[in-house]
C-alpha positions as CSV (number, residue, x, y, z in Angstrom):
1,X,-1.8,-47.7,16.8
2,X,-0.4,-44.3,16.8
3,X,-2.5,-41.2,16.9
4,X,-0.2,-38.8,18.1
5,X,0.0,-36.7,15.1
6,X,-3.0,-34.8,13.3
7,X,-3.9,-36.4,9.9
8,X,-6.3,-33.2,9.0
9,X,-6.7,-30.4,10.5
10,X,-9.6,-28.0,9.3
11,X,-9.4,-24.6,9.8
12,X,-11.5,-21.1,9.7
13,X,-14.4,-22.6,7.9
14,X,-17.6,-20.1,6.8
15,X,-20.1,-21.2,5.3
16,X,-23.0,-19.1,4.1
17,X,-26.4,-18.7,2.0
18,X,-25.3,-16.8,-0.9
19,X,-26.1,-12.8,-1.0
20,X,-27.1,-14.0,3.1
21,X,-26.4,-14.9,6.7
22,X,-23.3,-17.4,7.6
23,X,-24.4,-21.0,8.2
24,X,-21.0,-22.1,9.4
25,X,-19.2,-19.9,10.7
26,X,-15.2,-20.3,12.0
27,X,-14.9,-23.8,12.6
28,X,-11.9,-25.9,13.8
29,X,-11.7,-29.5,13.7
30,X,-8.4,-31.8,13.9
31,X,-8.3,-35.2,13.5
32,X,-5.5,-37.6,14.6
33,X,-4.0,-40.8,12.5
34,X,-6.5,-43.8,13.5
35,X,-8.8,-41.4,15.8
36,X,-12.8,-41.5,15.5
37,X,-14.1,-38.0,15.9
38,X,-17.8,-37.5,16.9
39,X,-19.2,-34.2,15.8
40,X,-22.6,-33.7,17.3
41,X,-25.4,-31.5,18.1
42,X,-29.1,-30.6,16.6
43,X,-30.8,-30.3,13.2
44,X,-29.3,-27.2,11.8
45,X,-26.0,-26.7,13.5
46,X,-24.2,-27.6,10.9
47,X,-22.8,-30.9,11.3
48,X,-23.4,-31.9,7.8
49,X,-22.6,-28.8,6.6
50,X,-19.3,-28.7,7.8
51,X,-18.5,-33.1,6.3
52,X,-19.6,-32.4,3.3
53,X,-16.9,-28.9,3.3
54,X,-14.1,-31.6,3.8
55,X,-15.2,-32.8,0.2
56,X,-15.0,-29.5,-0.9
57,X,-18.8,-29.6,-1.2
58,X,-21.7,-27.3,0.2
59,X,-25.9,-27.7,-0.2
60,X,-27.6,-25.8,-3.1
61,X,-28.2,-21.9,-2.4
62,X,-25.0,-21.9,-0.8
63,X,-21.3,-21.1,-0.8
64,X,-17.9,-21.5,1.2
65,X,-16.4,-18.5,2.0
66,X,-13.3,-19.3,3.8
67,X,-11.7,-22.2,5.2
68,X,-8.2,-24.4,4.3
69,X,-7.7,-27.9,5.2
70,X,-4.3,-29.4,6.3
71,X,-3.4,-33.5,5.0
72,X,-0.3,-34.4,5.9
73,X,1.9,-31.1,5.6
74,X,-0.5,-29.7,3.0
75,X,-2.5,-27.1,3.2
76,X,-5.4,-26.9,0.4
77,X,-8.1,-24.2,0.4
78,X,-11.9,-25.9,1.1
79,X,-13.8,-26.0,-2.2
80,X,-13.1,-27.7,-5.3
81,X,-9.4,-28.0,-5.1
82,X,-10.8,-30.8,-2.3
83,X,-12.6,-32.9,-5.3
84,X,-9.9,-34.2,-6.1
85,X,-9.4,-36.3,-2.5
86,X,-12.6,-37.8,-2.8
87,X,-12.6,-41.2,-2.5
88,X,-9.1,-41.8,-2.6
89,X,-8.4,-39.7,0.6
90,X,-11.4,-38.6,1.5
91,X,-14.2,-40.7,1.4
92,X,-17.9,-40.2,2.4
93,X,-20.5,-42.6,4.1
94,X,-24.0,-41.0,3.1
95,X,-27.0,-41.4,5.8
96,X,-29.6,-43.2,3.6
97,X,-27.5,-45.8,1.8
98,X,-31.2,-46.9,-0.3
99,X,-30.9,-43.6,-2.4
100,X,-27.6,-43.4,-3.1
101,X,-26.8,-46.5,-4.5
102,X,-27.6,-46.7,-7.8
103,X,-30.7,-49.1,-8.3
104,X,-29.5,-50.1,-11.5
105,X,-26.2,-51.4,-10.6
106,X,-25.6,-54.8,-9.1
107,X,-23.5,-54.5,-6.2
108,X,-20.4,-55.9,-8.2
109,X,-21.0,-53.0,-10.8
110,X,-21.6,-50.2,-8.0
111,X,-18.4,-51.3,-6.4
112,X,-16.3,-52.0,-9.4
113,X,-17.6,-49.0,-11.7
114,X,-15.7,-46.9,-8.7
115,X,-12.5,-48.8,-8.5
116,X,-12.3,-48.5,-12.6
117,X,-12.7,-44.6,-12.3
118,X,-10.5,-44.0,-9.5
119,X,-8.2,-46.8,-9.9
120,X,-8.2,-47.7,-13.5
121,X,-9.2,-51.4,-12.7
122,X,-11.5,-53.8,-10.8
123,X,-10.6,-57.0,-10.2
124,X,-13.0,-59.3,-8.7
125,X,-10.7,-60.4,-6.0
126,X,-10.6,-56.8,-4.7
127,X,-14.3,-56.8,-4.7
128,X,-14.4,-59.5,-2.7
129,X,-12.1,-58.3,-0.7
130,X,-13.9,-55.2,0.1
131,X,-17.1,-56.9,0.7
132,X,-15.2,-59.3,3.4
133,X,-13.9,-56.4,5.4
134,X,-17.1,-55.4,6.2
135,X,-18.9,-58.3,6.8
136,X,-20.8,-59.7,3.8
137,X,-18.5,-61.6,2.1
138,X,-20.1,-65.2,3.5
139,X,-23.7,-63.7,2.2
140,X,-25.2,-65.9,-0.5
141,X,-25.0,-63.9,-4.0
142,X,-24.6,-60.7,-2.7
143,X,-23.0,-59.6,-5.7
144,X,-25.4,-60.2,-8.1
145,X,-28.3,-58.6,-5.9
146,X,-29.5,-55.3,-6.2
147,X,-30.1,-52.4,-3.7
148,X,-33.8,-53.3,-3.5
149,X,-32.9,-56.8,-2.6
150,X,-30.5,-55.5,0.7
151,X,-31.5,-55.1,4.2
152,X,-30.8,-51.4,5.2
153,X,-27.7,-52.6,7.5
154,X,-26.0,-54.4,4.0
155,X,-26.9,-51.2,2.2
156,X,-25.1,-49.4,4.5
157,X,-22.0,-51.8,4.7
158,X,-21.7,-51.4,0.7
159,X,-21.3,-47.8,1.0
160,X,-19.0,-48.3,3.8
161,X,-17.5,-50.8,1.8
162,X,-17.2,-48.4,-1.5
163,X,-15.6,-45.5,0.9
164,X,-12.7,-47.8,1.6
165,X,-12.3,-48.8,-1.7
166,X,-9.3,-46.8,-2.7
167,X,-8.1,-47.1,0.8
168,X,-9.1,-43.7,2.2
169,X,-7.2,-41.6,5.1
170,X,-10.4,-40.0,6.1
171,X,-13.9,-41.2,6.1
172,X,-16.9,-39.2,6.9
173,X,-19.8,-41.2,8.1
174,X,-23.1,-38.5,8.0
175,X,-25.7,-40.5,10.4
176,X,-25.1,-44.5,8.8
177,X,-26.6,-45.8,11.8
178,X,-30.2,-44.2,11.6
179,X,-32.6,-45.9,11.8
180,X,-31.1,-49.5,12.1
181,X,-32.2,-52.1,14.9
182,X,-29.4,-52.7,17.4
183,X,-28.2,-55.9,16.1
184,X,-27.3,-54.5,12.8
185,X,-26.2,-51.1,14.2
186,X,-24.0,-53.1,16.5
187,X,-23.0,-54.8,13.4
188,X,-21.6,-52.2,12.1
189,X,-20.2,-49.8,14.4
190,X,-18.0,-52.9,15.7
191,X,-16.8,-53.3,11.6
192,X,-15.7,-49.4,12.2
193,X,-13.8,-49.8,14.8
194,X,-12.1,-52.9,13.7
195,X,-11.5,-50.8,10.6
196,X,-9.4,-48.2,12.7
197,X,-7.7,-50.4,14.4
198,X,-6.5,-53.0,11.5
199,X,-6.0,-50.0,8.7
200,X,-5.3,-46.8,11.0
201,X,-8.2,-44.9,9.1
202,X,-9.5,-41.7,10.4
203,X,-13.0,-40.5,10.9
204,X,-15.4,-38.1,10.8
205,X,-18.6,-39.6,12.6
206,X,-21.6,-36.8,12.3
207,X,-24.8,-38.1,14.5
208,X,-27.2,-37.0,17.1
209,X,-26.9,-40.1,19.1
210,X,-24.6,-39.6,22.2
211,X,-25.1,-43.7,23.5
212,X,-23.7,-44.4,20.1
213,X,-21.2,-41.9,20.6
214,X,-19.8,-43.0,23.7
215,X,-19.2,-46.4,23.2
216,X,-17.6,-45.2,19.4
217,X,-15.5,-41.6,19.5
218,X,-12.7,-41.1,21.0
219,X,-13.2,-37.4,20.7
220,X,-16.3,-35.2,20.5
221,X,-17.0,-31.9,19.2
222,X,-19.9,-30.1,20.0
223,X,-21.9,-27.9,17.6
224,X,-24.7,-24.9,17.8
225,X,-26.0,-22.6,15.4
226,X,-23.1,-23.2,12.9
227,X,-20.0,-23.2,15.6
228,X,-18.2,-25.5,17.9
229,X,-19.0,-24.6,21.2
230,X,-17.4,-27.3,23.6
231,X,-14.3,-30.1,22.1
232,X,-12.8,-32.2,23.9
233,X,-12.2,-36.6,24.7
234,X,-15.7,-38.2,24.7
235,X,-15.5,-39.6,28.3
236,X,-14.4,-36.0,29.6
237,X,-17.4,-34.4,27.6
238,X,-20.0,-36.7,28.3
239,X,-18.7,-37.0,32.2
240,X,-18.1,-33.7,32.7
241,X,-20.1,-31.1,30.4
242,X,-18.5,-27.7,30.2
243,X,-21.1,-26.0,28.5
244,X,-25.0,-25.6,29.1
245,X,-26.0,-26.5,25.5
246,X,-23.9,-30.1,25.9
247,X,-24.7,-30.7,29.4
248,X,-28.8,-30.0,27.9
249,X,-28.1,-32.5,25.6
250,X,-27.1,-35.0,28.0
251,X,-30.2,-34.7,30.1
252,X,-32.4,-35.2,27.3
253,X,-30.4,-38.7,26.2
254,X,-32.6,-41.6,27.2
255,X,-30.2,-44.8,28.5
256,X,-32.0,-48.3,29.3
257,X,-28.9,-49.0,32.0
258,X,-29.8,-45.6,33.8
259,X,-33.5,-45.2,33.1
260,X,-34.6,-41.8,34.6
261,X,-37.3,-38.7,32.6
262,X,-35.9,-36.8,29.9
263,X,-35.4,-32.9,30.2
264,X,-35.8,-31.4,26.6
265,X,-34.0,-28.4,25.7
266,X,-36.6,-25.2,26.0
267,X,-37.0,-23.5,23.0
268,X,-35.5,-24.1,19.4
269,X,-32.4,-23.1,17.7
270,X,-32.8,-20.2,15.8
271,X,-32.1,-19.9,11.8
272,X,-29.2,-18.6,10.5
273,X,-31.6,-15.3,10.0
274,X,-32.0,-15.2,13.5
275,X,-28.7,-15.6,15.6
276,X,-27.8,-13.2,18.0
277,X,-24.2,-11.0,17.8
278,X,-23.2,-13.0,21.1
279,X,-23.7,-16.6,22.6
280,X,-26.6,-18.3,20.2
281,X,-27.9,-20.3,22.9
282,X,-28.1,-17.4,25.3
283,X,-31.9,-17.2,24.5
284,X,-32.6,-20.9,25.6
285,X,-30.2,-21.2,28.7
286,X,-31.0,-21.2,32.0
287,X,-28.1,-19.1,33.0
288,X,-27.7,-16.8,30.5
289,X,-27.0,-13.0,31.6
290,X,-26.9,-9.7,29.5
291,X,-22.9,-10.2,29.0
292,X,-23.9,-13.7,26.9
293,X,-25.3,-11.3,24.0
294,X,-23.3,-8.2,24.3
295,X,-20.4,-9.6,22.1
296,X,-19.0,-12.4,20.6
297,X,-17.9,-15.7,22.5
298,X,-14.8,-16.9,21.4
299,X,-13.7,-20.7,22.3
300,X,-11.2,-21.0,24.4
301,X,-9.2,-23.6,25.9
302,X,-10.0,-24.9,29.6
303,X,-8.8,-27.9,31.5
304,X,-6.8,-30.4,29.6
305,X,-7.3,-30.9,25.8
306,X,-10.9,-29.2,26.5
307,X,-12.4,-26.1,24.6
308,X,-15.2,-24.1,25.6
309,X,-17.1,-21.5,24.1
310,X,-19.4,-19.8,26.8
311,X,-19.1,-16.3,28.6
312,X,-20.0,-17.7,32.1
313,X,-17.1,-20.5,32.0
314,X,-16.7,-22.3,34.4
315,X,-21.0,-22.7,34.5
316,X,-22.1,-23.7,37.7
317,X,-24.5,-27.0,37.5
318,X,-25.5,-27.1,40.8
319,X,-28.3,-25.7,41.3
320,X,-29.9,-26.9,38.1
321,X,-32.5,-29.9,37.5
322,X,-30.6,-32.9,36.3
323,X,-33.8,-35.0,35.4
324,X,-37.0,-34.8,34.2
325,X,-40.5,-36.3,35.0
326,X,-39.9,-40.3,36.5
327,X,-40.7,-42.5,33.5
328,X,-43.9,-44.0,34.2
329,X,-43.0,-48.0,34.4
330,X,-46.0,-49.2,37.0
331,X,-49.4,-50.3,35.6
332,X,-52.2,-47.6,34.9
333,X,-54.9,-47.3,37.5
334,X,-57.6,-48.6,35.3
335,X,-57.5,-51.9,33.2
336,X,-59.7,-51.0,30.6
337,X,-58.7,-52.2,27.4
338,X,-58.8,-50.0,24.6
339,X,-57.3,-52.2,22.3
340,X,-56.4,-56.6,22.6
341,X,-55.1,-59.1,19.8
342,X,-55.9,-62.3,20.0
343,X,-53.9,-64.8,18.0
344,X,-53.0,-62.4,15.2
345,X,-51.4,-64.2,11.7
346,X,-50.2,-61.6,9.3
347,X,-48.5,-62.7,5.8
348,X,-46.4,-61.1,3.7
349,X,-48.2,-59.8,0.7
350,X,-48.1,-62.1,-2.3
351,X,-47.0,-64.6,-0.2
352,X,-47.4,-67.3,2.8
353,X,-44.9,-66.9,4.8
354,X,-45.7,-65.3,8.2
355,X,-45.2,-62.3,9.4
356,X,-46.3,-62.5,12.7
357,X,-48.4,-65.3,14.0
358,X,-50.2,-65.9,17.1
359,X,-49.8,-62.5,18.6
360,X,-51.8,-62.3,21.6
361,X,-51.2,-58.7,23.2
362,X,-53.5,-56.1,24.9
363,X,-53.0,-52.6,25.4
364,X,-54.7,-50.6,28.2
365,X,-56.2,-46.9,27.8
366,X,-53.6,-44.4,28.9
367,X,-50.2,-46.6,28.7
368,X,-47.6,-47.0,26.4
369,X,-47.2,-51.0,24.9
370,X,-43.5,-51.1,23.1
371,X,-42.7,-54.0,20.4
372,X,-39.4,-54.5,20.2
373,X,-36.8,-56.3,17.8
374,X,-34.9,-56.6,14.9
375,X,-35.7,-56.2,11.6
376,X,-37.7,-58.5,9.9
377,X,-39.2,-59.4,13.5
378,X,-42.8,-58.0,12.5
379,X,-42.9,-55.4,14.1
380,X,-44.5,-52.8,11.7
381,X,-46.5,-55.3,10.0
382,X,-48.5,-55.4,13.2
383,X,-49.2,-52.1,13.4
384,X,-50.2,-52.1,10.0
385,X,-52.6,-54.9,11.0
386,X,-53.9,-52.4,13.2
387,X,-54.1,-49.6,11.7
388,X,-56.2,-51.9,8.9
389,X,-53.5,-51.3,5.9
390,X,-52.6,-55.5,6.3
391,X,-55.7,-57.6,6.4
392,X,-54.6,-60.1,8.9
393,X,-54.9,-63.8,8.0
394,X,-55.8,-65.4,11.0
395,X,-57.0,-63.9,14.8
396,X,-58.9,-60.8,15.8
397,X,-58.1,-57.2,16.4
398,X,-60.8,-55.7,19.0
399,X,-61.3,-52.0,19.9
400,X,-63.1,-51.5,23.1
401,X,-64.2,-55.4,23.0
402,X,-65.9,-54.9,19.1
403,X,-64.0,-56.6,16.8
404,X,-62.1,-54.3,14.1
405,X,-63.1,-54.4,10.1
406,X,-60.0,-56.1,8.6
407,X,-59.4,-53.2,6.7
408,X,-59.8,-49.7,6.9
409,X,-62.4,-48.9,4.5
410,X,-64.5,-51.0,6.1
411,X,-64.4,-49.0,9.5
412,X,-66.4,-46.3,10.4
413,X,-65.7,-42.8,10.3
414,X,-65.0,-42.9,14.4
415,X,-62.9,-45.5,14.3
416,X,-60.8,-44.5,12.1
417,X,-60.5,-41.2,14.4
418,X,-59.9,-43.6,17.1
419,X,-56.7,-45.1,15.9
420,X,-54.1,-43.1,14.0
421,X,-50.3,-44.0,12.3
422,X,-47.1,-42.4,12.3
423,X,-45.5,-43.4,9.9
424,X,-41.2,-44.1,10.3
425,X,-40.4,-42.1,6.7
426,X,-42.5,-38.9,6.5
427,X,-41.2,-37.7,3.8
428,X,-43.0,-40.5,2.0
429,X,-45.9,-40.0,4.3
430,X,-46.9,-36.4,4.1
431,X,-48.1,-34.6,0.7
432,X,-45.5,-32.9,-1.3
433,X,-48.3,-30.9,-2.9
434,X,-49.8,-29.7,0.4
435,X,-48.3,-27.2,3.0
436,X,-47.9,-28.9,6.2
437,X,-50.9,-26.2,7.5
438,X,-52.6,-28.1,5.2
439,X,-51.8,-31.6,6.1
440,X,-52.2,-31.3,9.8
441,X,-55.7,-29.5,9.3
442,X,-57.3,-32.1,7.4
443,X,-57.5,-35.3,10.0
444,X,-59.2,-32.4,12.2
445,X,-61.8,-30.8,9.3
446,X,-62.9,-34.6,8.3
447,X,-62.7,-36.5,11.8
448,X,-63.4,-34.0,13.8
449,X,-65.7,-31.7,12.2
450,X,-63.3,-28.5,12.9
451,X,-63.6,-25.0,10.2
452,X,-62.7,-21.7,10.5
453,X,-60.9,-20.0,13.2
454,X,-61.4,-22.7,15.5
455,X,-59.4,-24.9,12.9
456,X,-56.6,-22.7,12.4
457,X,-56.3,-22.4,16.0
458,X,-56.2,-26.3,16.4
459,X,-53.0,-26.3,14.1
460,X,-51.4,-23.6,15.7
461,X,-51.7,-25.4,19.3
462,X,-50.7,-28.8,17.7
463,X,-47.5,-27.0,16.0
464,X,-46.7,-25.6,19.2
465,X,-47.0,-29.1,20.9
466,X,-44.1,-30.9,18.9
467,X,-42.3,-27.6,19.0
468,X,-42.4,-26.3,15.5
469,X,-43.1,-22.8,15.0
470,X,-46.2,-21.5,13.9
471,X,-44.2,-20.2,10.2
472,X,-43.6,-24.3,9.9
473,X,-47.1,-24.0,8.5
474,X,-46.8,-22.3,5.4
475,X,-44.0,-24.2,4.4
476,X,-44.2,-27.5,2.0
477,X,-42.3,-30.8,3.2
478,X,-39.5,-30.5,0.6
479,X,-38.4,-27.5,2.6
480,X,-38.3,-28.7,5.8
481,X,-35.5,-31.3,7.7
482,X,-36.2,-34.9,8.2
483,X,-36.7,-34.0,12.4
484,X,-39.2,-31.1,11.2
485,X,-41.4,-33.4,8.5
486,X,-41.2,-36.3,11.5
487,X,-42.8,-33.8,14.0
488,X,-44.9,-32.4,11.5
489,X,-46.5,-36.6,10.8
490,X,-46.9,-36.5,14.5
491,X,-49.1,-33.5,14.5
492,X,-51.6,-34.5,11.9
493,X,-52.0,-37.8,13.2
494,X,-53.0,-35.8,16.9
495,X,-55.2,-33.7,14.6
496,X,-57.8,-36.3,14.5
497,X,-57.9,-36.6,18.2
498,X,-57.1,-40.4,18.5
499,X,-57.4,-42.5,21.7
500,X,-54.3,-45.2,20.1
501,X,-51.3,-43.4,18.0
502,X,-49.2,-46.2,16.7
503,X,-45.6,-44.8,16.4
504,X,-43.2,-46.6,14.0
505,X,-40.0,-45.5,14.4
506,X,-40.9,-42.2,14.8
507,X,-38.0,-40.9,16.9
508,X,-35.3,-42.7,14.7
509,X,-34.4,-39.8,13.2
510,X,-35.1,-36.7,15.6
511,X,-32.3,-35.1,17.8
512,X,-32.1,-36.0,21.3
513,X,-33.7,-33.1,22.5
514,X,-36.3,-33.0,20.1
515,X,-37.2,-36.5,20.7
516,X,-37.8,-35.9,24.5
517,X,-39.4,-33.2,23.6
518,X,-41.7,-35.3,21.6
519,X,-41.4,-38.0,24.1
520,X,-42.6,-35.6,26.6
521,X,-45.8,-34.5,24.7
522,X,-47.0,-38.4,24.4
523,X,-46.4,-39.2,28.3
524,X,-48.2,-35.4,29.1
525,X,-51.3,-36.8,26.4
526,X,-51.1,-40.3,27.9
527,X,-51.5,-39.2,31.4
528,X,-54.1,-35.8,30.7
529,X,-56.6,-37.5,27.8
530,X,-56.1,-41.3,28.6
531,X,-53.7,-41.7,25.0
532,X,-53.0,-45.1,24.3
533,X,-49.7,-46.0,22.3
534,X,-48.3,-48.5,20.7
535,X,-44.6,-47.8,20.1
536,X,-42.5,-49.3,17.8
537,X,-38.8,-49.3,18.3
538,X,-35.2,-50.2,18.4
539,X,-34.0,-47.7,20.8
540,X,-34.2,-49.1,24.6
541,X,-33.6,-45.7,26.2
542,X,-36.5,-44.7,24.6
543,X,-38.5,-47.6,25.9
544,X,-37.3,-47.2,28.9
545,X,-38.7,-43.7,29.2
546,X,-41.8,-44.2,27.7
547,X,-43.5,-47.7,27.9
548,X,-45.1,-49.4,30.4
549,X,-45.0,-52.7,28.8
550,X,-42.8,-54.4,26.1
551,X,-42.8,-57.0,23.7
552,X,-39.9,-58.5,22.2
553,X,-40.5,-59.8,18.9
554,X,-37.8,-62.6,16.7
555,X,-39.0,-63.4,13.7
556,X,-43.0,-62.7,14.2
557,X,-43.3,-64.6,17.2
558,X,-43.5,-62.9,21.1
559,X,-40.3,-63.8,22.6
560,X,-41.3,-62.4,25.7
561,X,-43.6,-59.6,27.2
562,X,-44.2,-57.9,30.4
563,X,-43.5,-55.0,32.2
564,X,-40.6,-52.6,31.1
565,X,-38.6,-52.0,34.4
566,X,-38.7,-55.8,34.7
567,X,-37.8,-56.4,31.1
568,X,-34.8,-54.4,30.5
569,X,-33.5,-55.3,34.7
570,X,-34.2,-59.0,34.2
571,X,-34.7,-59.9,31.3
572,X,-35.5,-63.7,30.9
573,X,-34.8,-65.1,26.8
574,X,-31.8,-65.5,25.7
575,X,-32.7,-63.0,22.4
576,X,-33.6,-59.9,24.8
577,X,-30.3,-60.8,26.3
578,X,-28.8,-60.3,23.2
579,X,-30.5,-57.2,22.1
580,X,-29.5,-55.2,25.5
581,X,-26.0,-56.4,25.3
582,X,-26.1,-55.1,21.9
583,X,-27.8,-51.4,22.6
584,X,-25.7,-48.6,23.2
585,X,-25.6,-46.7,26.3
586,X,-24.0,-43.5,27.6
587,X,-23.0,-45.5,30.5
588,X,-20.5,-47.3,28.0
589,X,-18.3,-44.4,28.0
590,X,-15.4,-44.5,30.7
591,X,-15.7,-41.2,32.7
């Protein structure tokens, strides 16, 4: 496969709010024939911002000011002369594949009504065809089904499939592995490369993930505040970090191969409002000096291939902490049980097949229990159990040795302080009618008995605590990222002072650093108030830095359970086996 020359090249893009700051300002990307291009970094820096410009495209409120884009020889201004290249050589993979397929179109329609307006014709063959090159063409009646009746990984494989429908040069893929277990992200982010290497397509692969990263890209490009600030091959800038912001980055990347504690990133990144005249990050780095703010930082080349944009280049790491707190992986030094399961049976609603059945777990006060698996594997139905939303059908749920109310009406007022959810989609889970001051106050007025001052103080020390800032009160969901509404669920369920939080999913979707930041508030609650957790997840760096114990669940039965350290080092069914060779891993990237 040749990748010597550059397919795209993108050049001077700015971005801003209209009548208002720059969001995006001067960016530089190339992209070579048959080359996978990571572009990484936090909520807000503009990774999204910048795919969606190769469309010609830009979010509501604002407006592209300058930038061209080079295909081939040809040189076309960002904006809506770019419209034109969408989906024939452009195409675009959205994040949540559930909302933007059209739920009244079968997935025969979906794919053919694009093929008749781009193409002039459908033909069922090609439909086929596009569905076998990414995997679901030996799926029973897949296309007569409709979104609703797809897993989230087939969702996502028919938008991948619809991008290559006219047989694209470029596709940008915004976050489609989010959220899927590691089977299924596996799944497809072998079908992507297969992709590139049988059709020589480029892409544009936008995620906060760096495991998935290095065992994917073959370059990265590192963003901050609406610029690139380090660019370079993956297994140079993930070996060998050139700038504080990506080497912060790295230390707060969880990898079950490596296990070690997490180091979030101090601080947040300021609004487009906010950013300083000089280095952006200056205010967060640990070896920022006056000359970081004094003027602008240009990015400049270093090294081979490499660019870096920092005043202090080459930064000297050696003096700085490369790891955080050890993950806790030993047993607590009490064995009081806050919360057991014994022989659990859940069913599906309106129906009798199990769930889960015969789940026989117990989780101690002050330690972290992780159920892990794929989808389907029962995983959140047992927390629902729990959290007395599913009436189990058989078995007993006991908190502190008294059995539990099947559902949650039926509990008392304390219990139902006791245990609290987080949900995996909080955007569905908080109010769109009440501010988020609102929403985390509540648990706290009605559970806890909280009013007044001493109230508004309680939300401004949980805000604090999952590193929102205190003006992330007064605003409503809609107007707040996915990684902001996530932290915000995680705030109100602390509100009510629990003893068990059950966490589903609930670092899918948050940047590496916030989710050790996150990550770090649970192990400091667990270890300072005797917190009790039961975490749901697909992510085994996160488990690794978190839990103390793990279950593996296939299909609602326990596959295997026991400690963590000895799980993920030795792990002893053939499915846990699978899953591990299946997770990503920073290690995966050849430094």
């Amino acid at each position: 496969m040749d990748v010597s020359g550059k397919a795209f090249r993108l050049s001077g893009l700015t971005i801003g709010i209209v009548d208002g700051p720059e969001i995006v300002s001067e960016v530089d990307l190339s992209v070579r024939r048959g080359e996978i291009l990571a572009v990484v970094g936090e909520s807000g820096s503009g990774k999204t911002t910048t795919a969606l410009s190769l469309l010609g495209y830009c979010g509501e409120g604002a407006e592209i000011r300058s930038g061209s884009l080079e295909i081939d020889g040809q040189i076309l201004p960002v904006g809506r002369e770019l419209h034109a290249l969408r989906g024939k050589q452009i195409s675009y993979v959205p994040q949540n594949p559930g909302r933007s397929l059209n739920p009244t179109l079968r997935v025969k329609d979906a794919i053919g009504d694009l093929l008749d307006h781009h193409l002039g014709k459908a033909s069922p063959q090609r439909v086929g065809e596009l569905l076998e090159a990414v995997g679901l063409g030996g799926v029973p009646g897949v296309l007569r089904r409709y979104p609703h009746q797809l897993s989230g990984g087939q969702q996502q494989r028919v938008c991948i499939a619809m991008a290559l429908a006219c047989d694209p040069s470029l596709i940008v893929l915004d976050e489609p592995t989010t959220g899927l277990d590691v089977g299924t992200q596996d799944q497809i982010l072998s079908e992507l490369s297969r992709l590139r290497e049988e059709r020589g397509v480029s892409m544009v692969y936008i995620t906060h993930d760096l495991a998935v990263v290095a065992g994917l890209a073959d370059r990265v490009a590192v963003m901050y505040a609406g610029r690139v600030i380090e660019e370079g091959a993956t297994a140079a800038i993930l070996g060998s970090p050139q700038h504080p912001y990506t080497r912060g980055l790295l230390m707060a990347t969880p990898d079950h191969l490596e296990p070690r504690g997490l180091l979030p990133i101090r601080g947040v990144q300021p609004p487009p409002t906010e950013r300083a005249a000089g280095c952006a990050f200056a205010r967060r780095c640990d070896f920022a000096s006056p000359a970081c703010t004094d003027h602008p930082v240009e990015l400049r080349s270093v090294l081979v291939d490499r660019q870096v944009r920092c005043e202090l280049w080459p930064v000297s790491f050696s003096n700085a902490k490369t790891e955080g707190p050890t993950p806790a992986h030993s047993a607590a030094d009490t064995v009081e049980k806050i919360l057991e399961l014994r022989g659990v049976g859940v069913r599906y609603e309106g129906s009798r097949l199990a769930a889960a059945q015969d789940i026989d777990v117990a989780i101690e006060r002050g330690t972290c229990l992780a159920l892990v698996g794929e989808s389907g594997s029962g995983k959140t139905t047992i927390a629902r159990a729990v959290a007395g939303l599913h009436p189990p059908t058989a078995g007993e749920i006991l908190l502190h040795g008294a059995p539990l109310a099947a559902r949650v009406q039926k509990r008392s007022i304390e219990q139902r302080r006791q245990i609290q959810m987080v949900f995996q989609n909080s955007a569905e889970a908080l109010n769109p009618r009440h501010r988020i001051r609102e929403s985390i106050a509540r648990p706290a007025k009605v559970l806890r008995g909280l009013a007044g001052e001493q109230l508004d103080r309680e939300v401004d020390r949980l805000l604090d605590l999952v590193r929102l800032p205190s003006r992330a009160g007064d605003l409503y969901p809609s107007e707040m990222s996915g990684g902001e509404k996530q932290r915000a669920a995680i705030a109100r369920a602390l509100a009510a002072g629990p003893e068990l939080i059950l966490c589903d999913e609930v670092t899918s979707a948050l940047d590496v650093s916030v989710q050790a930041a996150v990550l770090a508030v649970l192990a400091e609650l667990r270890d300072e108030l005797g917190l009790s957790l039961l975490f749901i997840t697909h992510d085994f760096g996160v488990v690794s830095a978190l839990a103390e114990r793990t279950v593996v669940l296939k299909n609602g039965v326990v596959c295997e359970q026991g400690s963590t350290q000895e799980l993920l080092s030795s792990p002893a069914h053939e499915y846990t086996r699978r899953l591990l060779s299946q997770a990503p891993s920073l290690s995966q990237a050849s430094f």
